[in-house]
C-alpha positions in Angstrom: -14.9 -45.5 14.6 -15.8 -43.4 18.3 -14.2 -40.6 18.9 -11.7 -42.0 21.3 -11.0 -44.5 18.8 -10.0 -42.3 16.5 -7.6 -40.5 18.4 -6.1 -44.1 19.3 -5.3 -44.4 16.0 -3.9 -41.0 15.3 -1.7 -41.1 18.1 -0.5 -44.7 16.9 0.4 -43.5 13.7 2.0 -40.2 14.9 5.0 -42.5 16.2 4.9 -44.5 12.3 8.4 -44.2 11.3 9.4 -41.7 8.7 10.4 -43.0 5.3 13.5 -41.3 4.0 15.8 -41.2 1.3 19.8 -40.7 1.1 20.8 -38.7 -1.4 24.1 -36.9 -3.0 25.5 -33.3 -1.7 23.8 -30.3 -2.8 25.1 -27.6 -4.4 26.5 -24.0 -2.5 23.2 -22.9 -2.5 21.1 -25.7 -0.9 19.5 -25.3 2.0 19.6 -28.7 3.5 23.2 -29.5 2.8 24.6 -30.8 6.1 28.7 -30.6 7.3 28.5 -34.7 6.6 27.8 -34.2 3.3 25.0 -36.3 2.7 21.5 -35.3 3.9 18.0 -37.4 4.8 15.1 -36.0 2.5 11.6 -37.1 3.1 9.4 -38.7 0.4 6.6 -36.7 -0.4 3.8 -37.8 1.9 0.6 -40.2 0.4 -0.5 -40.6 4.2 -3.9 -39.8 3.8 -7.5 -39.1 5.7 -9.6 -41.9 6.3 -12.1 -40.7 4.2 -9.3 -39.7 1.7 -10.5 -35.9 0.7 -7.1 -34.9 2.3 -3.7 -35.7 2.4 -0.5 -34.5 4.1 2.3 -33.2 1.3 5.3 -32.5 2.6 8.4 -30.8 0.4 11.8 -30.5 1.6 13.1 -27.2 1.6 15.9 -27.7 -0.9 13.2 -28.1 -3.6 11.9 -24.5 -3.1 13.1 -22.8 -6.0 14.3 -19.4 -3.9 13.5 -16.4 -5.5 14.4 -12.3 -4.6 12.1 -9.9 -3.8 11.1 -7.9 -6.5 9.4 -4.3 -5.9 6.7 -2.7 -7.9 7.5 0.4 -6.2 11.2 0.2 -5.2 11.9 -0.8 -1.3 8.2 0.3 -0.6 5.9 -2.0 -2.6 6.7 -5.7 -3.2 5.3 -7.6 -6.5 3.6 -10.6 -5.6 2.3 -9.4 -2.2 -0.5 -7.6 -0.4 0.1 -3.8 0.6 -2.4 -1.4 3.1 -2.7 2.2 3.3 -4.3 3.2 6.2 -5.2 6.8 7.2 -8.2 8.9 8.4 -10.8 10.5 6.5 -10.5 12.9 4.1 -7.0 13.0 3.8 -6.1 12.1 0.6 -5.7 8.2 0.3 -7.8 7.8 -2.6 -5.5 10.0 -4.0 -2.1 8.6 -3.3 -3.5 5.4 -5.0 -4.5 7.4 -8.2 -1.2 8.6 -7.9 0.4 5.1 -7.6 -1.8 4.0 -10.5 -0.8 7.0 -13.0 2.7 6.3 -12.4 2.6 2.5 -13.1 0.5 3.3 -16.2 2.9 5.9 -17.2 6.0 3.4 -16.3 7.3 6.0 -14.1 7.5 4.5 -11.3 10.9 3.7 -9.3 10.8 0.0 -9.4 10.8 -3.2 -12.1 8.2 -2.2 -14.0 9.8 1.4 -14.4 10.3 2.5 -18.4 7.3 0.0 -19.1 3.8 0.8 -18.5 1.6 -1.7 -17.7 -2.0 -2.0 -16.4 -4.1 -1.8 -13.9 -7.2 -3.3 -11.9 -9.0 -0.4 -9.9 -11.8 -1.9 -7.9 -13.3 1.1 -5.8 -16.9 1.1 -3.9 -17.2 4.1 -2.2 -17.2 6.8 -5.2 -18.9 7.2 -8.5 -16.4 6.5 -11.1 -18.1 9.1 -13.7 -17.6 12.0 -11.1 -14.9 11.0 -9.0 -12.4 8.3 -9.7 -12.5 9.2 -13.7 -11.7 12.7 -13.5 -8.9 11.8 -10.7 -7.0 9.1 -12.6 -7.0 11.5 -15.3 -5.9 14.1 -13.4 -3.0 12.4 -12.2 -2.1 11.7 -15.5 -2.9 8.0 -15.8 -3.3 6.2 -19.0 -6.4 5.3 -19.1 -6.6 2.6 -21.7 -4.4 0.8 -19.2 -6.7 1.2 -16.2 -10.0 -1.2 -15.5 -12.7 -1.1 -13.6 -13.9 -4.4 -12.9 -17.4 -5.8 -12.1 -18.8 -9.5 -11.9 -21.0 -10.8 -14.1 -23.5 -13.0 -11.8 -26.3 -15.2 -12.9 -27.2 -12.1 -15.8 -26.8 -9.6 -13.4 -24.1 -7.4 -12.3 -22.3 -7.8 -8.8 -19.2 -6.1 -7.4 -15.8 -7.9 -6.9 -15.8 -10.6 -4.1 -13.3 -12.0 -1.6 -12.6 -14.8 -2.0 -15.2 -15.7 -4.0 -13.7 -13.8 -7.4 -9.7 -14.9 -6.8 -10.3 -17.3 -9.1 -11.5 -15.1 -12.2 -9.3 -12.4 -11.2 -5.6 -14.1 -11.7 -7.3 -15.5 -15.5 -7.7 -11.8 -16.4 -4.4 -10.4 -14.5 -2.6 -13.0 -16.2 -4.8 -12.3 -19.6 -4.0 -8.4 -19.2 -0.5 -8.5 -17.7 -1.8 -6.7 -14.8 0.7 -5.7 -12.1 -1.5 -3.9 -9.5 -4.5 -4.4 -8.4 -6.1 -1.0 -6.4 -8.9 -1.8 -3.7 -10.2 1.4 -2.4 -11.1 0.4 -0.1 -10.3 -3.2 0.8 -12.7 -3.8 3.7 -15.1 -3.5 0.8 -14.0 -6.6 -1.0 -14.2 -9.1 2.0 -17.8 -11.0 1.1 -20.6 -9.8 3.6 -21.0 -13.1 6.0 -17.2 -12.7 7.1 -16.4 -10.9 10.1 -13.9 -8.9 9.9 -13.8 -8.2 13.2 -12.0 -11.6 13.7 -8.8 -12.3 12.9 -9.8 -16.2 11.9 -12.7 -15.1 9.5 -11.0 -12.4 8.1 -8.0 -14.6 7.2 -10.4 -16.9 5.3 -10.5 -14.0 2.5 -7.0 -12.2 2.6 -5.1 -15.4 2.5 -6.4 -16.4 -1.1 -5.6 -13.2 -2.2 -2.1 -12.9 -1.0 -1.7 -16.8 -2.6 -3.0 -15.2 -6.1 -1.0 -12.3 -6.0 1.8 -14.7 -5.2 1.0 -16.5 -8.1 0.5 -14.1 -10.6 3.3 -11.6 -9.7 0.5 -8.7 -9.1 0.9 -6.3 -6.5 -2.3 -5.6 -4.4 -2.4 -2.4 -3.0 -5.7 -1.9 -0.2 -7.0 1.2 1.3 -7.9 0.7 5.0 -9.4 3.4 7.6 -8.1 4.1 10.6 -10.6 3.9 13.5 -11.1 6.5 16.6 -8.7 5.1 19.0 -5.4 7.3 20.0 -1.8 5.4 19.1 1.3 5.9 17.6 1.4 2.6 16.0 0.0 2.8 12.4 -1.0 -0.8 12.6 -2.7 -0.5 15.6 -5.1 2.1 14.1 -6.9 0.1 11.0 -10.0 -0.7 11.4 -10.6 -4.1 11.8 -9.5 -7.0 12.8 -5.1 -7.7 13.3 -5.3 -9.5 10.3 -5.1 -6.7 7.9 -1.7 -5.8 9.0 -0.6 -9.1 9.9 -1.1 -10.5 6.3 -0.2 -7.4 4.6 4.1 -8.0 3.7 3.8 -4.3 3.8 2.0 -0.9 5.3 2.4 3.0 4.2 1.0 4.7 6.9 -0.5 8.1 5.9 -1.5 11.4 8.2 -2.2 14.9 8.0 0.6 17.3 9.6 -1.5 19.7 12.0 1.9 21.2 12.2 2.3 22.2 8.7 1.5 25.5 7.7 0.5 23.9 4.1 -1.9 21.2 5.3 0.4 18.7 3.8 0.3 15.0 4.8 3.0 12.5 5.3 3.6 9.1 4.3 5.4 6.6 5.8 6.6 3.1 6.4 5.0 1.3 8.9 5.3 -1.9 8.2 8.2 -3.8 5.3 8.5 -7.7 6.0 10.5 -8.2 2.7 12.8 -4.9 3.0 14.4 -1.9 4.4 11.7 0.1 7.6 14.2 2.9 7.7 12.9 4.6 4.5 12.2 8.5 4.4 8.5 9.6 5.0 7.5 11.6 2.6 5.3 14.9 2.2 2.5 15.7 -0.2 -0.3 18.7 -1.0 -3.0 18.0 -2.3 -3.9 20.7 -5.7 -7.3 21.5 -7.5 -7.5 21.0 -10.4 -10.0 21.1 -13.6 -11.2 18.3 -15.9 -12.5 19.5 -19.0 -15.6 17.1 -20.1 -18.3 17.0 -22.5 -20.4 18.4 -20.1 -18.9 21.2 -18.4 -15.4 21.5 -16.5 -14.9 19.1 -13.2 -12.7 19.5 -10.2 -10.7 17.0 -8.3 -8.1 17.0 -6.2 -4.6 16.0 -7.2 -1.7 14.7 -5.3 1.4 16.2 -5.5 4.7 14.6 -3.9 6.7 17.5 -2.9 10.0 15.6 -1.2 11.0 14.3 2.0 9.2 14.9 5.3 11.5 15.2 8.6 8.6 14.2 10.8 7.2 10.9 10.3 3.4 9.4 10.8 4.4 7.6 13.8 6.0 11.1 15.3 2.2 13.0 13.9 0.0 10.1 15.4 1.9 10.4 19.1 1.6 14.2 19.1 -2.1 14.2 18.4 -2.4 10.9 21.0 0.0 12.9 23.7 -1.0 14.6 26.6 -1.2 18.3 27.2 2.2 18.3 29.0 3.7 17.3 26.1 2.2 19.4 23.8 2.9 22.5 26.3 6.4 21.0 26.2 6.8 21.4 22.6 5.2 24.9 22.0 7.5 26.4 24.6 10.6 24.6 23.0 9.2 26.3 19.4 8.9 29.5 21.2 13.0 29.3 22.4 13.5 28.3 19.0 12.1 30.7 17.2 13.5 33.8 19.8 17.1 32.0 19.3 17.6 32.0 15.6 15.9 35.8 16.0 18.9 36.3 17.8 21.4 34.9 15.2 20.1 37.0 12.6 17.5 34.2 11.5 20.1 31.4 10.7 22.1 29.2 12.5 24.7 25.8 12.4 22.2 23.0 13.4 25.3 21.9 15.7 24.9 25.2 17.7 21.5 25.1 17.5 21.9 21.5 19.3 24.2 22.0 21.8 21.7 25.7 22.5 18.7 23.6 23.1 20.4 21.1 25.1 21.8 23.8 27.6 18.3 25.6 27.8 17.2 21.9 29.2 15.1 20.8 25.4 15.7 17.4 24.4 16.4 16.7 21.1 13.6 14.7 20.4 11.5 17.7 21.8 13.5 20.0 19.6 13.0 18.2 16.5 9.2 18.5 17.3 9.3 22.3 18.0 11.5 22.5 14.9 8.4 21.6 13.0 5.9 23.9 14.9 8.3 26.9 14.5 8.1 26.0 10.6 12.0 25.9 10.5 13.1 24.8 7.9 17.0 23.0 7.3 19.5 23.8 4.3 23.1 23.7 3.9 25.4 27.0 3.2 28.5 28.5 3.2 31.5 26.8 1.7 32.7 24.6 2.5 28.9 24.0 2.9 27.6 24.1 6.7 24.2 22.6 7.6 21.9 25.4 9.3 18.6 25.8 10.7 16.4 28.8 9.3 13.3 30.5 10.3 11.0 30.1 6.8 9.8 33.5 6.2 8.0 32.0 2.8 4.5 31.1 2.6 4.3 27.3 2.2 0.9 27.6 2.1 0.8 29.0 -1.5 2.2 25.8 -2.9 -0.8 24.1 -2.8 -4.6 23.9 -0.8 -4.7 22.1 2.1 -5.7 18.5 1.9 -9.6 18.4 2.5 -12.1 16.5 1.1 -12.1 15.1 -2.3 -15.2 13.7 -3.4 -16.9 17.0 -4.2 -17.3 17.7 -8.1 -19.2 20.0 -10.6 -19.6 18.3 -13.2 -20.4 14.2 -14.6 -18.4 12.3 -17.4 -20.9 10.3 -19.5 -20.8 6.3 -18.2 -21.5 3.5 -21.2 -22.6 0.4 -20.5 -20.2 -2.8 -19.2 -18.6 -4.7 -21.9 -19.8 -8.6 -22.4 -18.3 -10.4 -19.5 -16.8 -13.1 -22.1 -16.3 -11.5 -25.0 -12.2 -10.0 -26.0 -11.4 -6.8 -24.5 -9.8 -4.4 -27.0 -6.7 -4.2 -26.9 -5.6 -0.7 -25.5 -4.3 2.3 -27.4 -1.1 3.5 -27.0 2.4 2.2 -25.8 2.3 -1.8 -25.0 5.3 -3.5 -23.8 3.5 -6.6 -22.3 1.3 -9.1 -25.1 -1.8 -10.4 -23.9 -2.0 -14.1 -23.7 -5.7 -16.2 -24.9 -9.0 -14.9 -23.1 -9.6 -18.4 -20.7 -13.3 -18.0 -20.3 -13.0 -14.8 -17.8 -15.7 -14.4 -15.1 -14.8 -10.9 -14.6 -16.3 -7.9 -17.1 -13.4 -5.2 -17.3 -14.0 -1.9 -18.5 -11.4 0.3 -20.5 -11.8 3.8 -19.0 -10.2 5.0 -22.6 -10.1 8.1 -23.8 -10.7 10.2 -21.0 -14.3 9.3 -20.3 -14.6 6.3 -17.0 -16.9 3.7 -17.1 
């Protein structure tokens, strides 16, 4: 058949009635109920291709089992779905996923899987895991007989983890392992090497099988992404990349450094939450040195601490640094009145007054709130009944913790065996174990136990 015979016949049998079914009233909960009280279904579709490799399958929504959304990290993480952290350089993203990784390990984390720790995929490219991702997991207190590094075994040698070549292998051993997050640092890494990810098409072709496993399997899949040079407020607008990476991700923490913060700190925040709340506090967090002791000599990382709240968000952080000078200049001289009015109140004063101050010198609050965080002043309640005032911070922050810099230097190695047998059993790991492993089914993937404080 031509070409314009074929599309005779497909319009022909567009207009091919549809067969349906009556059926009884559903229950409360049924999507499809209608006020009549009976409702037309469709029968599942056999209309198929003429060369019959596909076929058209069409459910009716009432069969859809519906389901809530369950977080692996309450309100901010959902199970089951795909998850980016985008940030520049150097900032500490590695970090916050070693972080994220301790705490699921440890079952400390605010969410379903808190009081039960559970395990871990950690696929990472871009550092060595004898100096660097070892001594950081451990530093942030992860179990590490919970955590894997994964590899590919590949025609007897050794490849990397593939998308979406490896989606397959990877839900046998999530499923094997009762895995709940799987760590890609970064994920651009992951995507196989003839897609571009410069197109939103070709990139789709890779994160879409992923989200479907992680749908599947229940794990939550948690990608590091860079931003590139470009100036924006928008988060999303930033990853490198093509739209696709925050267009299939259900969710996006935003991370950037606070130029304004006397401590270096950074700040996380929500960018993006399909599946929940978007008016969730950002939060702040140093970034400490610390020392790994190792059979060779003592190593240093970095580790990330959480210290609480952060009034200024990424979004607020990325505009100032994207602003123009006039707005910059605007700000500074707001700090300035600031800082000369609360002088002038002895060094405190009601927020309320501070307000209606600001607003009668001709500062906006918006503008305010800015300078508030370039005056470093800082907010606390007092008095009783308790009174919320604003307060010039005559602390140091700065001795809480180093600024956040780069993380990849170390002084030291941790010694790295050789990869398991990509079929044979894994142990099973040391320590507290809620979840029981199901059968091996003929994995693809080699996992490695970083156990007992040496990584593989």
């Amino acid at each position: 058949m031509n070409a314009s015979g074929q599309a005779a016949h497909d319009a022909s049998r567009v207009d091919e009635p549809l067969q349906t079914r009556r059926v009884a009233p559903a229950g409360e909960h049924d999507l499809s109920r209608h006020a009549g009280g009976t409702r037309q279904v469709a029968e599942p579709s056999r209309a198929a291709a003429d060369d019959g490799s596909r076929r058209l399958l069409l459910t009716p929504a009432s069969a859809i089992k519906m389901r809530p959304v369950r977080w692996t990290w309450t309100d901010r993480i959902p199970a089951g779905a795909l998850t980016v952290i985008p940030g520049r350089e150097g900032i500490g993203k590695s970090l916050t996923l070693a972080w994220l990784t301790a705490q699921i390990t440890r079952g400390t984390l605010p969410g379903i899987h808190h009081g039960t720790p559970r395990a871990v995929i950690y696929a990472a490219t871009e550092d060595s895991w004898a100096h660097t991702i070892g001594p950081r997991l451990l530093a942030a207190g992860a179990d590490l007989d919970l955590v894997y590094r994964v590899d590919v075994a590949d025609d007897g040698g050794m490849d990397m983890l593939t998308l979406p070549r490896d989606c397959r292998a990877l839900a046998v051993e999530i499923r094997r392992l009762g895995v709940v997050l799987l760590a890609a640092d970064p994920l651009l890494s992951l995507i196989h090497a003839s897609i571009d990810t410069h197109r939103d098409r070709d990139l789709r072709t890779a994160l879409e099988p992923l989200v479907d496993m992680a749908d599947r399997t229940g794990c939550a899949v948690v990608g590091l992404a860079h931003f590139n040079k470009s100036t924006s407020d928008d988060a999303l607008n930033l990853i490198t990349g093509s739209r696709a990476f925050s267009a299939v991700a259900r969710a996006v923490i935003a991370i950037a450094r606070d130029s304004d913060d006397p401590a270096g700190a950074c700040v996380m925040s929500q960018a993006k939450n399909n599946l929940g709340r978007l008016d969730l506090p950002s939060l702040r967090y140093v970034v400490e040195s610390v020392e790994i002791a190792t059979e060779e000599g003592p190593a240093y990382v970095g580790k990330l601490v959480i210290t609480g709240e952060s009034e200024r968000s990424v979004s607020e952080i990325l505009g100032d640094a994207s602003g123009d000078r006039e707005d910059r200049a605007e700000r500074n001289e707001a700090a300035e009145w600031l800082t000369d009015y609360l002088i002038s109140q002895g060094g405190e004063a009601a927020s309320d007054d501070v307000r209606k101050a600001a607003q009668a010198a001709g500062i906006s609050l918006a503008t305010l709130k800015r300078a508030r965080t370039k005056a470093h002043v800082i907010a606390a309640r007092s008095g009783f009944p308790s009174r919320s005032v604003w307060r010039i911070n005559t602390g140091n922050p700065g001795s809480l913790a180093g600024s956040v810099g780069s993380q990849s230097a170390q002084s030291a190695q941790l010694t790295e065996p050789e990869p398991t047998e990509p079929t044979g059993p894994i142990g099973e790991p040391t320590g507290r174990r809620a979840y029981t492993p199901s059968p091996p089914e003929q994995p693809q993937l080699t996992l490695i136990r970083t156990a007992g404080g040496t990584a593989a």
